[in-house]
N, C-alpha and C positions, 0 to 999 in steps of 0.2 A: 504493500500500500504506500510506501515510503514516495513510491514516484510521483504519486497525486499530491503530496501535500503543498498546499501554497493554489495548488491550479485547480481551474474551473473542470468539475467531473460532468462529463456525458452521459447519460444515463435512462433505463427504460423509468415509465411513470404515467401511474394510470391517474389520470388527468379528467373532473369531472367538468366539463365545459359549462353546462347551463343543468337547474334542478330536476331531479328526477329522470336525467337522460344514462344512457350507459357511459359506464368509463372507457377513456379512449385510453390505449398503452403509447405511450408516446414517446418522443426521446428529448428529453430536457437538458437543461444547463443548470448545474448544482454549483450555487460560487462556495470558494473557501471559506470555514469559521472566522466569524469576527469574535472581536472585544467576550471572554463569560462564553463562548458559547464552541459546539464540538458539531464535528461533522459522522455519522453515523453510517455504517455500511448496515443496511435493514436485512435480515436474514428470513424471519419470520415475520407475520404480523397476523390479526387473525379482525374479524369484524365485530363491531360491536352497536346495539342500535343508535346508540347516539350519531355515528355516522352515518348510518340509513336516516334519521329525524333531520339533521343537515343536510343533508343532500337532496333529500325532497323538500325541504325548506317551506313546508305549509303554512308552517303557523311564526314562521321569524324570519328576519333578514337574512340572505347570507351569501357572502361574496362570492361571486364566478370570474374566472376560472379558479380552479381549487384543488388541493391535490389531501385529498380525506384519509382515516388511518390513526389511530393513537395506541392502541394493543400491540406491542410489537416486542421483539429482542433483536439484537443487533453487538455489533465490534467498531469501537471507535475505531475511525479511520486518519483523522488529523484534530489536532486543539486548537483554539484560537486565543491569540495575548490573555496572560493573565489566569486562563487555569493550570491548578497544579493537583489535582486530586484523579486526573483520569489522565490516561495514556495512551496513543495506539497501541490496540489489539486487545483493550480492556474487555470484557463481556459485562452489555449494560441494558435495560429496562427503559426505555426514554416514556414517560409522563406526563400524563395531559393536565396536570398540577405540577405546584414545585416545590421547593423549599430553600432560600436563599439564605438561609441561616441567620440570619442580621438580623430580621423585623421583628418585634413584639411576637406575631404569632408563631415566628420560627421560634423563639425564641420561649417560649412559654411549655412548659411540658403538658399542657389539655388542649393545645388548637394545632390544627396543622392547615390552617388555613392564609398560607403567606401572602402578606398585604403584595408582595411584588408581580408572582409568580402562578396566583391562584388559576384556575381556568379561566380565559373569557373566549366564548365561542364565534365574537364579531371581531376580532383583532386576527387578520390576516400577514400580518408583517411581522417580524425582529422588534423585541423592544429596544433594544441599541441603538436601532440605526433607521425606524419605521420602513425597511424597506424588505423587500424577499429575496430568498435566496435560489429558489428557483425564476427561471426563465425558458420561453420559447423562442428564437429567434430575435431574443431582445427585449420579449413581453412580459412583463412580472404575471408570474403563478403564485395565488396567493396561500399562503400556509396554512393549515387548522390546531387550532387548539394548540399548537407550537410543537408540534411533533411531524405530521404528514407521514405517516410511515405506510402508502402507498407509494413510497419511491424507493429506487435499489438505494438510497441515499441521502441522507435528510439531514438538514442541521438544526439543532435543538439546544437551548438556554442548558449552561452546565446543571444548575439548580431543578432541569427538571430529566435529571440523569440520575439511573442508580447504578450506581457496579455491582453487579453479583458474581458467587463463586462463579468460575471460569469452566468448571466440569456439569452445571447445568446444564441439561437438555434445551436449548433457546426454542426448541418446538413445541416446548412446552410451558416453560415459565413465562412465556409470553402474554399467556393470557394474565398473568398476573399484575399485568401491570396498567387495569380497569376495573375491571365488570367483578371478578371473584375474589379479589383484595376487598372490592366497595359492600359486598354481602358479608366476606367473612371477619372482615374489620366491624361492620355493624355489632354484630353479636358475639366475638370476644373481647373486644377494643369498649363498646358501649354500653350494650345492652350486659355483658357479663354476666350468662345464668351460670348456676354453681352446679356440683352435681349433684345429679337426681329430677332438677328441676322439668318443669316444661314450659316450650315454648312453640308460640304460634308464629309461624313465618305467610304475608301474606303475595302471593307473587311469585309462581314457579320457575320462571325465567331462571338466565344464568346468574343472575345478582343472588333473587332469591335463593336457589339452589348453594349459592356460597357463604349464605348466609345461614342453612340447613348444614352446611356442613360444620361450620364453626360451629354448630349448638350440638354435634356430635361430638366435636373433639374437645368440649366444654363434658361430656358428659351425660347433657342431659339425659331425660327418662323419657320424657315423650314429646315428640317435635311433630304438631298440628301444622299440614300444608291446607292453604287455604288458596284456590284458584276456579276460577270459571269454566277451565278446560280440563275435563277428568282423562284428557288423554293424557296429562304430564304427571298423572298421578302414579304411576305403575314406574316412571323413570326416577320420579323425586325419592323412591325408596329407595336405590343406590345411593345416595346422598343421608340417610340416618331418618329419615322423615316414616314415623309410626303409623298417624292416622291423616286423614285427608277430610275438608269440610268443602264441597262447592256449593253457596252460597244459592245459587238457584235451585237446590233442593229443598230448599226449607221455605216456610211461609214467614218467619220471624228473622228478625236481624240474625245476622253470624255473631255479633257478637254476643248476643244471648244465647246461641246457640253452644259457641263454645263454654262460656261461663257452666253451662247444664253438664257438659260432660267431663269439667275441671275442678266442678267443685266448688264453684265462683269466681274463677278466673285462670289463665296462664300465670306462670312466674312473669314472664318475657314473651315481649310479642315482635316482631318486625318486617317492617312495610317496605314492600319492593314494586310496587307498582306506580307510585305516582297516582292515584284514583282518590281524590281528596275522600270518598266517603270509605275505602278502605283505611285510609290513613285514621279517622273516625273510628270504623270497627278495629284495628289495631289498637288503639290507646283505651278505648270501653271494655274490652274484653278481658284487660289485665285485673289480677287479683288486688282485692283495697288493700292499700299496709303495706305492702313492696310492691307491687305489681310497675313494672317499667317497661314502657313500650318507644321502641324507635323506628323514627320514622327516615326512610332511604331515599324512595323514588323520588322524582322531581315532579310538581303539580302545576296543571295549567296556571298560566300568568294571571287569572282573574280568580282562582280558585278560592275558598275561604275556610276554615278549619274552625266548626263549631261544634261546641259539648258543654254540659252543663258543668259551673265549677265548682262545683262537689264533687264530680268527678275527679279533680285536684286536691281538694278538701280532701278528701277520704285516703291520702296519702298512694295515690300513685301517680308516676313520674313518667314526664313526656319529655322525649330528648331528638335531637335530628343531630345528623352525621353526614360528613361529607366525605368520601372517598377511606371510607371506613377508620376515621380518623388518624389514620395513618402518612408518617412523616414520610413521602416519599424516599427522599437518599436516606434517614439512618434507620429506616425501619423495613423497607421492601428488602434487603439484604437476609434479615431473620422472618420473612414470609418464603423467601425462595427455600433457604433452608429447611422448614418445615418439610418442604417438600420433598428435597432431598434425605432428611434425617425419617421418610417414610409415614410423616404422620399425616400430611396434605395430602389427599388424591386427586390429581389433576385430571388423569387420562379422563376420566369418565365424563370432562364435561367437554373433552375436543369430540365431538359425531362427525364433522366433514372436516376434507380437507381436498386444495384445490391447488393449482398451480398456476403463478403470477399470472399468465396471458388469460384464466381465466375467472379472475375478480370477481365479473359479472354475477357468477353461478353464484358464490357464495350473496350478493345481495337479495339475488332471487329466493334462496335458501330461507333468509331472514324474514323475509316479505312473506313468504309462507307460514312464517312460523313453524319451520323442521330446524330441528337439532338444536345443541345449545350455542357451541363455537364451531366455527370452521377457521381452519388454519391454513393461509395462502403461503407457500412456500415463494419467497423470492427469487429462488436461482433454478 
């Protein structure tokens, strides 16, 4: 890689032109790292719906042309002035959050929400230098969420890099660096049931499903999936989930429902849908006296969160989480590990896998709602 550093790489890159259209595989211009930030050779990368909700862009703004992707694993390939924590040929996690160490919340041991580096899904360019590091014959391609890991080659803020062990499977700990970190940080990082406990996960997805598994390697005794779709119910028991409630079987709220078969409540509940009135039967459902429920998914922008407050009164506790509170660089390092120390199981949530020239498949996959992850092979 040594020959590239300093120079502009040529490179394939599936390139979404305008919303909702197929990716076009292209050949791009990757300029060198600047100032803080590293140029990444993308090995893996795998889908996740946030870049399916971007890219058909219904309900928000969002720049075209755009090159989408934040799930990925990759090998630094050059650094740019100024960093000194990563090297070519490190193996690293790139992250659609950061952690710049400096700011109050890097700086706090309960937020990992840095003022610098957090997500923002409308910032297309480099904070450095507001400009991008991809081009087409001249034309800025604008970045997503600071990652783009739909290109053999992406440059990404050092702060939203993690180095993990080097003998990781990158086909694998890939996905960890979104969708199964943001479930499983939920419910050991937030929610924290002890063992024995139960808990109600609302949202079979892959969030969901990561966030079943955290309440297994917690321990728990009985881990309530609650979803719409009783096909995911037969998958989610690979994942430690006991019992299953879909909510259209019953005449009476679920959360009464589950209260009747808990006793009065979950220990722990957590919401992976975004569905404001799930997020509702999440926090209602919990036990009075400790009963804690968190909430994950993201909710429409007008959406409003109402319950009566004695349901606060009565001592159970509502909390939200972002990216399963987890400090991207000093804590995805002891997530990979789990993995590898055999107590994470990842395989089970890769179902497809696809090869770079054909992207497409895997959006199509998502749009169906088959499988959990599909992993695009780069090369």
């Amino acid at each position: 890689m040594s020959s590239t550093v300093g120079q502009v790489i040529k490179c394939k890159a599936a390139v979404a032109w305008e919303a909702g259209k197929p990716l076009v595989i292209e050949e791009v211009e990757v300029a060198p790292p600047q100032k803080m930030e590293v140029r990444l050779k993308v090995l893996f990368t795998s889908l996740c719906h946030t870049d399916v909700y971007f890219w058909e862009a219904k309900a928000q703004n969002s720049a075209f042309p755009r090159i989408f992707g934040h799930e990925a694993a990759g090998i630094v390939e050059s650094v740019g002035e100024g960093v000194t924590e990563l090297a070519p040929g490190d193996h690293v996690l790139p992250v659609f959050t950061g952690e710049c160490k400096e700011c109050a919340h890097c700086k706090s041991e309960e937020s990992n929400m840095c003022s610098l580096l957090r997500i923002n899904t409308d910032r297309g360019v480099m904070i450095n230098d507001g400009q991008t590091r991809f081009s087409i014959n001249g034309k800025p391609i604008y970045h997503f969420v600071g990652t783009s890991t739909f290109s053999e080659y992406t440059v990404v803020h050092i702060g939203c890099v993690a180095k993990i062990n080097p003998l990781a499977p990158l086909d694998k700990v890939c996905i960890l660096s979104c969708g199964i970190s943001t479930g499983l940080g939920a419910t050991l990082n937030v929610a924290k049931p002890t063992k024995g406990s139960s808990v109600a996960i609302f949202g079979l997805g892959a969030v969901g499903l990561g966030a079943a598994e955290g309440a297994r390697l917690a321990g728990a005794s009985r881990i309530i999936g609650v979803d719409l779709n009783p096909s995911r119910f037969e998958e989610a028991k690979k994942f430690g989930v006991t019992e299953f409630v879909n909510p259209k079987d019953h005449k009476k709220p679920v959360q009464e429902v589950i209260a009747e078969m808990t006793d009065g409540g979950v220990d722990r509940s957590v919401e992976c849908t975004g569905n404001v009135n799930a997020m509702i039967s999440a926090f209602e459902c919990v036990h009075d006296g400790w009963g804690v429920a968190v909430l994950v998914g993201v909710p429409h922008k007008d959406a409003e969160f109402k319950t009566h407050p004695m349901n606060l009164l009565n001592e159970r506790t509502l909390k939200g989480t972002f990216f399963g509170n987890y400090k991207p660089r000093s804590d995805l390092p002891s997530v990979v590990e789990m993995y590898m120390n055999k107590e994470l199981e990842l395989e089970k949530f890769i179902t497809h896998e696809v090869p770079f020239h054909e992207i497409n498949k895997a959006f199509e996959l998502m749009l169906k709602g088959e499988g959990l992850r599909c992993i695009i092979r780069m090369e």
